[in-house]
Each structure stands twice: as C-alpha cells, then as structure tokens.
Wavefront OBJ file of the C-alpha trace (Angstrom):
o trace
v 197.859 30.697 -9.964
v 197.221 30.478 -6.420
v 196.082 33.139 -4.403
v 199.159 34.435 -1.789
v 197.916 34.606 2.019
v 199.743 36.733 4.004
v 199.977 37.237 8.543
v 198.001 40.725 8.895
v 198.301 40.555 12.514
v 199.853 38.979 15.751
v 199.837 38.453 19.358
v 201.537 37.264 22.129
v 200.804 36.949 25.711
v 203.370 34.734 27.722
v 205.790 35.650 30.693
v 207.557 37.570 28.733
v 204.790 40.075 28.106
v 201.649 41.079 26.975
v 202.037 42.010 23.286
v 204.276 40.585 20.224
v 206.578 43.795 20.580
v 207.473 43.011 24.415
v 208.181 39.264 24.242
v 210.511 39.975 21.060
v 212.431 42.963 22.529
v 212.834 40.455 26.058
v 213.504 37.847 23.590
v 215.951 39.516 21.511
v 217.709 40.788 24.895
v 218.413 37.133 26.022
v 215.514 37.108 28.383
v 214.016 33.886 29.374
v 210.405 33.067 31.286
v 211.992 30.454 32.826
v 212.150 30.352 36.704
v 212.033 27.630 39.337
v 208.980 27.107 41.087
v 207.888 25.811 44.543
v 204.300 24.788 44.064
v 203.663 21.712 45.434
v 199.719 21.673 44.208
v 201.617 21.096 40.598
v 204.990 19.146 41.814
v 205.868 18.162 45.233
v 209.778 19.209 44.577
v 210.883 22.253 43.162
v 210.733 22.557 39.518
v 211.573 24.204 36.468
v 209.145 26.201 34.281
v 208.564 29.679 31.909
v 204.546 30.427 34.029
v 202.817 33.414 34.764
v 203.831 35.311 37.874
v 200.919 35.997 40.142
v 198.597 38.502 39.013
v 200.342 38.877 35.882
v 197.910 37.617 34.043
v 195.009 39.630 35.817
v 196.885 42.772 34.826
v 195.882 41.936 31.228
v 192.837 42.053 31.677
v 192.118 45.779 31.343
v 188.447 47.090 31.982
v 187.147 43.768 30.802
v 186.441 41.340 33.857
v 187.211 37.513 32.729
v 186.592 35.972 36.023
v 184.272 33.708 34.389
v 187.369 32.455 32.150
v 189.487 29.505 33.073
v 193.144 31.163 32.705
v 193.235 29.110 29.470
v 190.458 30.643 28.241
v 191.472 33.790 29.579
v 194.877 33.470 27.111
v 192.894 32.777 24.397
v 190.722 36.062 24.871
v 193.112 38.205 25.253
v 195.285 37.229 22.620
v 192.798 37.482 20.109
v 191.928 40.643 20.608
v 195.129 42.044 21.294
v 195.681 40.571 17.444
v 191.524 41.992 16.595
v 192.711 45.332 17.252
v 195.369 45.409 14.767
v 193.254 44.951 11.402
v 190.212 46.109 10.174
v 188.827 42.541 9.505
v 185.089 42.125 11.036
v 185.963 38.046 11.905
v 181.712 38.243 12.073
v 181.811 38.915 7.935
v 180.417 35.535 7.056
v 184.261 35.094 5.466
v 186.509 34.452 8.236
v 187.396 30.892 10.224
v 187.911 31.038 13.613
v 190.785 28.181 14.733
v 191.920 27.329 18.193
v 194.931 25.077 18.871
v 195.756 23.122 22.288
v 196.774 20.240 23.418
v 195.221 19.915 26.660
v 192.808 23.117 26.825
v 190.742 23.081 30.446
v 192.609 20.110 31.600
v 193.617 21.882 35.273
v 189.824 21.789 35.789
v 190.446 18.389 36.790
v 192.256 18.713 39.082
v 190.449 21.051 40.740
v 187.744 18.830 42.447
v 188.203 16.330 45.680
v 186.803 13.958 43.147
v 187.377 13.962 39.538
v 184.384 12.141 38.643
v 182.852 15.348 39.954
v 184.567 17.318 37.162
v 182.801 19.473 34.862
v 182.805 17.075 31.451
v 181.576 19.791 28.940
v 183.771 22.390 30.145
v 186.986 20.147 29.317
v 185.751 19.012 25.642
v 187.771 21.324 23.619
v 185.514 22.482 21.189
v 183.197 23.855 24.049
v 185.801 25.461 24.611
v 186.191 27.428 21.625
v 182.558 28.204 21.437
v 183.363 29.892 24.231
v 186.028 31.736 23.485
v 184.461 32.541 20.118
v 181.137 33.739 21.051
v 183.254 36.361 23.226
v 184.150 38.604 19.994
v 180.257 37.537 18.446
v 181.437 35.001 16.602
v 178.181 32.604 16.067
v 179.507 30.128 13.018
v 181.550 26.821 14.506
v 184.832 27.333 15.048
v 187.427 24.366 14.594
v 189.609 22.534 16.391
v 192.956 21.534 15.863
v 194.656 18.768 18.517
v 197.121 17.128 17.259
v 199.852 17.078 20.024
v 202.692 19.178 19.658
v 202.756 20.588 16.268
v 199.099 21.737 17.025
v 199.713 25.491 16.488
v 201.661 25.232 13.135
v 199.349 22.456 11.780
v 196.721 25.239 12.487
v 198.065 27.602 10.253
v 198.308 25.319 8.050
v 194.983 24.277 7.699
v 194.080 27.902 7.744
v 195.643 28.738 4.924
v 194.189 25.392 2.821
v 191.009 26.899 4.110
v 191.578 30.216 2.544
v 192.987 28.864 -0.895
v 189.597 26.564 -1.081
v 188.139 29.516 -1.721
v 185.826 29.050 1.601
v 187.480 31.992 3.863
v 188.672 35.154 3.216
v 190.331 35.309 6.162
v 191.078 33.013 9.658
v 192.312 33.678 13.120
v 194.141 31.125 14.733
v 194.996 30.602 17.888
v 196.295 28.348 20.741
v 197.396 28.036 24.271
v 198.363 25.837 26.995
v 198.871 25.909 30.601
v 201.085 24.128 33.046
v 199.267 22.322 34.922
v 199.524 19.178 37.366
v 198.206 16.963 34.742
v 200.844 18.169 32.010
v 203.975 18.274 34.500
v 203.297 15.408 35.792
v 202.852 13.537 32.643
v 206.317 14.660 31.293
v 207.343 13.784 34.675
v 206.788 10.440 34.108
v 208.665 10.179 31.620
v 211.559 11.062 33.116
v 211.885 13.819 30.583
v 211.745 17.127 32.418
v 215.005 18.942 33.151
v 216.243 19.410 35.992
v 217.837 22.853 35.222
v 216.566 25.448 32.679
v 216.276 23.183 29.131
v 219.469 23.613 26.931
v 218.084 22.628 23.035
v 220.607 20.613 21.229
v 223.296 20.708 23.648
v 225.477 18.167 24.373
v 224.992 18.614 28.671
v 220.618 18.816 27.899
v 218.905 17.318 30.423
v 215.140 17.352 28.886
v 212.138 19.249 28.483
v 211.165 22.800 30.347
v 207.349 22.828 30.218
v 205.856 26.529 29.767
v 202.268 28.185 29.374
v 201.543 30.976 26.928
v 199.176 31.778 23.879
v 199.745 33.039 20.417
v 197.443 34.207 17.386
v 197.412 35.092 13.904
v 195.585 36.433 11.473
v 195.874 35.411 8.232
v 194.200 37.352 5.152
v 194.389 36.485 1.018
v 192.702 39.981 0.571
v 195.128 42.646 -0.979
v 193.447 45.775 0.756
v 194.149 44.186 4.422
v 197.688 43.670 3.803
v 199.694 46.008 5.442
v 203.641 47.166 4.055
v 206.263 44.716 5.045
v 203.523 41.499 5.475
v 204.445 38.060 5.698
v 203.266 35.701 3.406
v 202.709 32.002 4.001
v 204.882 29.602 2.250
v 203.676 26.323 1.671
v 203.420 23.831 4.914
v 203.630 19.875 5.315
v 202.781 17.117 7.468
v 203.979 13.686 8.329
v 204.038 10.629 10.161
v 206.612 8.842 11.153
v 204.521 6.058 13.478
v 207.582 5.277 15.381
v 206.306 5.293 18.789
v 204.129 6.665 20.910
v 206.187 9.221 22.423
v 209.293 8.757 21.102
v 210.332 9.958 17.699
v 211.642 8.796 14.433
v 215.221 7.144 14.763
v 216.307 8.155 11.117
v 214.839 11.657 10.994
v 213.604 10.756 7.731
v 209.824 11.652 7.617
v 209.747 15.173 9.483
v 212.647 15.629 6.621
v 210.484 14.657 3.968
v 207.994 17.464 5.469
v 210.446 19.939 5.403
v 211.630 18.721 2.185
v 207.702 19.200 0.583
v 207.338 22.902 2.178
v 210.385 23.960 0.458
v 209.662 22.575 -2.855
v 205.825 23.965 -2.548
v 206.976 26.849 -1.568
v 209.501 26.966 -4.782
v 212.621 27.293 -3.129
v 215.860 25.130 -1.849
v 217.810 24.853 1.229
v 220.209 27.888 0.518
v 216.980 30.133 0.033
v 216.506 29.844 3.808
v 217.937 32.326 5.811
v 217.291 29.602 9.184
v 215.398 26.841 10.552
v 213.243 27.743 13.781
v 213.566 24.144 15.110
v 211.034 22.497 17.885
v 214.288 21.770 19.587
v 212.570 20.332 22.767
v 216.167 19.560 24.689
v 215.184 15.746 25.297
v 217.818 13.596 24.117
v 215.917 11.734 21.124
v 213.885 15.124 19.879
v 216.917 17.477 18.837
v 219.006 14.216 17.983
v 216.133 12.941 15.419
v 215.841 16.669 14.370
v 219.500 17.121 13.257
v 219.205 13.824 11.404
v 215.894 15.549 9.845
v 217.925 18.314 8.842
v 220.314 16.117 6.739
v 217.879 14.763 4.924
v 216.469 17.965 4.213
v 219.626 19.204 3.479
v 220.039 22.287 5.839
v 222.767 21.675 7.737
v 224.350 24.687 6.372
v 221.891 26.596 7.344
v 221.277 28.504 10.916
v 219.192 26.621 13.617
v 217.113 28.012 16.626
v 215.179 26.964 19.575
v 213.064 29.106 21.073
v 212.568 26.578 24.189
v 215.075 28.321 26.285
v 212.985 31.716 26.449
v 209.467 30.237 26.833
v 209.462 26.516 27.594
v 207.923 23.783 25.726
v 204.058 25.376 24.993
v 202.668 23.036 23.912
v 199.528 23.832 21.488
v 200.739 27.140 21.888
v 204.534 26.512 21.081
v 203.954 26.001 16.877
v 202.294 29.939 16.791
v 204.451 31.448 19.365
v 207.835 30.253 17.612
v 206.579 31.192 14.181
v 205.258 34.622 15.284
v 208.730 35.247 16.986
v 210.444 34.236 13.768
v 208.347 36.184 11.557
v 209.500 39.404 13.564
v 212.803 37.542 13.162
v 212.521 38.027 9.947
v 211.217 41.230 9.831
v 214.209 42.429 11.134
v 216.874 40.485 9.496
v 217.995 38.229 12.554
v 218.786 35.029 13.769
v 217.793 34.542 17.517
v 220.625 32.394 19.628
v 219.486 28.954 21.200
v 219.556 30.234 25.080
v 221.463 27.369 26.714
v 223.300 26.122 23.839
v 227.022 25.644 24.130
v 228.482 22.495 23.016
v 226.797 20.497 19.916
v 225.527 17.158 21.414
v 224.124 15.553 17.776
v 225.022 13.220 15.536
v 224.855 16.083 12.263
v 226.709 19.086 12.235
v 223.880 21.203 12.921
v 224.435 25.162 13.095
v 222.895 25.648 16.395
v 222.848 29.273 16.937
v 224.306 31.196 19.993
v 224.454 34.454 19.523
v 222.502 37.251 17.677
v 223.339 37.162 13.934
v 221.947 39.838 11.532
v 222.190 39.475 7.658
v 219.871 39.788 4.843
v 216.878 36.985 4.214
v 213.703 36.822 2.565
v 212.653 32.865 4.180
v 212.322 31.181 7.263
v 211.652 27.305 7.495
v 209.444 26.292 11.152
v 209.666 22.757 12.429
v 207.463 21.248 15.200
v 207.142 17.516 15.851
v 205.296 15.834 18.612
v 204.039 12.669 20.511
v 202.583 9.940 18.170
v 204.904 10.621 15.467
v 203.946 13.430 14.077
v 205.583 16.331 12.344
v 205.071 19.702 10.390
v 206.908 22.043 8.750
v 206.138 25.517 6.614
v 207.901 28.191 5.211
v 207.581 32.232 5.958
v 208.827 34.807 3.928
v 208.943 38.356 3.449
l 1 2 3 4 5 6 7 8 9 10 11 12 13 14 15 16 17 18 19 20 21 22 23 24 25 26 27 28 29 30 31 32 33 34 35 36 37 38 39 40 41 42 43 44 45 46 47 48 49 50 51 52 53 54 55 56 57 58 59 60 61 62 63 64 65 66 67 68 69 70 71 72 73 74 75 76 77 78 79 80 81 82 83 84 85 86 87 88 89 90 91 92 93 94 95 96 97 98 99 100 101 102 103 104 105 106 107 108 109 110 111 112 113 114 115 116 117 118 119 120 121 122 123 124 125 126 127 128 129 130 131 132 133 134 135 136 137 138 139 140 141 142 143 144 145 146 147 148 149 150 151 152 153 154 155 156 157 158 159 160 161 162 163 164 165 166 167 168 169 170 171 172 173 174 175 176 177 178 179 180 181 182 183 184 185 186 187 188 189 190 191 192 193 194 195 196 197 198 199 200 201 202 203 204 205 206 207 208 209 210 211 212 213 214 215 216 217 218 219 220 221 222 223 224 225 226 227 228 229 230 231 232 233 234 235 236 237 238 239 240 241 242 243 244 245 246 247 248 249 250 251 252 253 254 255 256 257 258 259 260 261 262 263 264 265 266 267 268 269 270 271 272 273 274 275 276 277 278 279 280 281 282 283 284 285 286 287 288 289 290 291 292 293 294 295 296 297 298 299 300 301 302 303 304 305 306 307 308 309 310 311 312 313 314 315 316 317 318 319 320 321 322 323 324 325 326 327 328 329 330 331 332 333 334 335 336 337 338 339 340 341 342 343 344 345 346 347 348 349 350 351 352 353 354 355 356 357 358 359 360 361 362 363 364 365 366 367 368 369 370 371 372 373 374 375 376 377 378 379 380 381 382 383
C-alpha cells in the first residue's frame, strides 16, 4: 500500500500579503492585487497587473538584508522560510528535496543592461538560480528544477510527491515564483492577450489575461510524526499533452480531461466526491472555453468551479502552488471561493462558475493548470 504524503506547511508572499493567513483572509474578503500601473520601463501605456507596491517587498525582509537577491530570488527566500518556520523538518537531513518552479526566473536581469549581450548568462540559467536560493537555508545537495510553462508549480508537487513514494525523500519543499517583468508583459502583449481591464475568468465580457508576480511553497512530508491535526494529504496528480499549438490550447478539451480524469481515478474517487474544481481559468477566450469542454469530459460540470486569477493575476510558475495552497485553506474551512469578475457564463458547457462565497461540507478538491505548448496537469487534495 502506498505510503500517504501529506502538506505540513505553507507560504505565501504576493500583494496580498506576506503569509498564507493574510492573502486568504484578503482573499476570502473579495480583495484583489490587481491595480493599474503607469510604468513605462515595463509598458509604455497604462496597464493592468496584481505587483508589489513599492517597498512592499523590502518590508519582508525583516533583520535579514537580501540586497544581494534579485526580487525573484528574494520571493523565493522568503517564502521558504516563512514555510521553514512552521515544521520541525531539518531540509539539511540528507532526506529532503529541495524543488523550485518558474517559468522565467531572473529574466528582468535582461533587461536591465544598455546591451543585452552584456547580461549576466549564469545568473539567468535557472538552476543557478536555485543553488542560490538553496544554499541560503545550507542546503548543499542539487536542488531540481521544474519549467514547464504554466502548470510549473503543480507539476512540482507532483513530482515531489513521486519523489517521496520512490522511497528517495522523506520529505520536499517546493517552491516557485515569477515576476512581471518587461520581457513577460510584453510577450503576452504580443499576443494580443492581455486585458484591458482587471481579467474576468470564464465570463462571457473577458477580455484576456492579467499578468501578476508572487511566490508560493510547500512542504510536503510522508512521515507520520511531522503531520500536524487537520493535514492535507496529496491525492494522486496527472499530466498531459495535448500538442495542439504552441500557445494555443486543445480545441476539444479532451486531454487536460483525460488528466483530470487519471487524478480522480488514482486518487480512488469520482466526480461527485469533489467538493470543486480550482480551475487555471486564465480569462483568454480559448483557455476557459477549452477548460469547460475539459470539464465535460471529465464529467464535473456539476460540480463548483473557481479562478483564482481575479485576486492575484496569472503567476505564472508561481500560479499552480499559490492556487492550490489557497484551496487547501479552502478546504480547510469548508468553502468555495467566488471567481472575482465573473458574471455572465461565456462557454460552450454549463460550467458552475462560482460567484459568491459558498460553505458546505467536503473532504476533496480537484486543481487544474494548463499552459503554453500544450500542456496540462491536474491533482487532487483532500482532507
């Protein structure tokens, strides 16, 4: 019989605060990160976006100085050891893998220099990067890398947990940010895919993407005596393909249904054992349309469906943890977050887009991500 793994600790550090307990209570008020901004060094119009105010992020910092950081670094060390201080675990124990997510990591240093062929290579290679951030808590094994566009910070999770069940790990952090950046805005911008309003997931009036910056980490244990009361154990998790396009997604919906379909049947459950769906819900047109097709398939169009894009933006590598950390605490408490922005169903299926704060008793959660290439992931939570 498999060994159960189970979230022993969480963190997040976005605009909506510094700690798990102050983005879900902003959260669960109907706060969103999401301003307009006038920064021309990013955008030369004014623009949409859930970013750090200035100094915000400084204010974090406590007694440690991190000036040597980039700010995506900086996210990454402070959210692991905001999540550090929460168990017991000594990550240095021989037992435990350290996992860092991200799509574009130290991309803004770029953009930085007069000329970019003057731009610190080794400093942008991602798993520099994580050396980095690693050997900041003493950590002096490899740590890995996962990049794999959008559903970065779920497939990391993922891959933690296989870890652990190989019987390699005890334990794994994993974590992930992005930043906005000039490089990421104005790649969505091109596009055409970035909203020109605050994003609205699913809606029939959406408009596209909000882009965002934030990080999120785990902890994940299969070792009984680190388990806190009220833990959340990982279900099973899938991935897929559906080689459709380069950016654009599956028409049919079919194969990031057939992931969803695989983590609910791994997991040992059906569709009516989940209480909802915490959907990537991105607010382009062919995202939420090819994920209510993906519900059908998966048969969960009777159940609830979130976004979580309308409080913090698209994340990127980040937005796969953040979501899943948010629903976990979700969970925890027996609700259903509303889809900020949502009003009038603009999909094909009859998907249950939620718009309000709904509170009944659940023991699952089902988290979707899909991104750029094709790809997709899914994975079940429970209590």
């Amino acid at each position: 019989m498999m060994k159960p793994v189970y979230v022993v600790a969480d963190n997040i550090i976005s605009p909506l605060g510094r700690t798990t307990e102050e983005n879900f209570s902003n959260v669960s008020k109907g706060q969103s990160g999401i301003r307009q901004h006038n920064n021309k060094a990013l955008w030369p119009a004014p623009f949409y976006a859930a970013m750090f105010a200035e100094g915000q992020l400084e204010s974090y910092w406590n007694e440690d100085s991190l000036e040597n950081y980039t700010k995506f670094e900086q996210l990454l060390v402070l959210s692991v050891q905001n999540a550090l201080d929460r168990t017991p675990i000594n990550i240095n124990d021989g037992r435990t893998a350290f996992i860092v997510s991200t799509t574009k990591g130290n991309i803004e240093l770029l953009e930085q220099q007069a000329d970019p062929a003057n731009a610190p290579l080794q400093e942008m290679e991602l798993f520099h990067t994580a050396k980095k951030v690693a050997a900041y808590f003493g950590y002096s094994a490899d740590p890995i890398v996962v990049s794999n566009a959008c559903i970065s910070g779920l497939l990391a999770i993922l891959t933690a947990k296989r870890l652990i069940l190989s019987g390699r790990y005890d334990h794994a952090v994993v974590t992930g940010a992005d930043v906005v950046t000039q490089f990421v805005l104005s790649g969505f911008q091109s596009f055409q895919a970035v909203s020109s309003e605050p994003c609205r997931p699913f809606d029939a009036e959406r408009k596209g993407v909000t882009l965002g910056e934030g990080a999120g980490t785990v902890i994940l244990t299969c070792k009984e005596e680190y388990v806190p009361e009220h833990a959340i154990r990982v279900g099973a998790g899938a991935v897929s393909n559906d080689a459709n396009h380069i950016s654009g997604p599956s028409r049919t919906g079919a194969e990031l249904g057939e992931a969803m379909q695989r983590a609910l049947s791994g997991t040992g459950l059906s569709s009516a054992d989940i209480g909802f769906v915490s959907a990537h819900g991105t607010a382009t047109l062919y995202n939420d349309e090819m994920e209510s097709k993906a519900l059908q398939v998966a048969g969960l169009l009777e159940r609830p469906v979130n976004s979580l894009k309308g409080y913090y933006g698209h994340t990127l590598g980040a937005a796969g943890l953040i979501e899943t950390i948010i629903g976990m605490h979700a969970l925890q408490q027996q609700l259903v977050i509303p889809t900020l922005g949502f009003e009038t169903l603009g999909v094909s299926e009859p998907v249950q887009v939620s718009n309000q704060l709904k509170q009944f008793a659940m023991q699952h959660f089902l988290k979707t991500v899909s991104g750029f290439g094709g790809c997709n992931a899914a994975m079940v939570f429970s209590k």
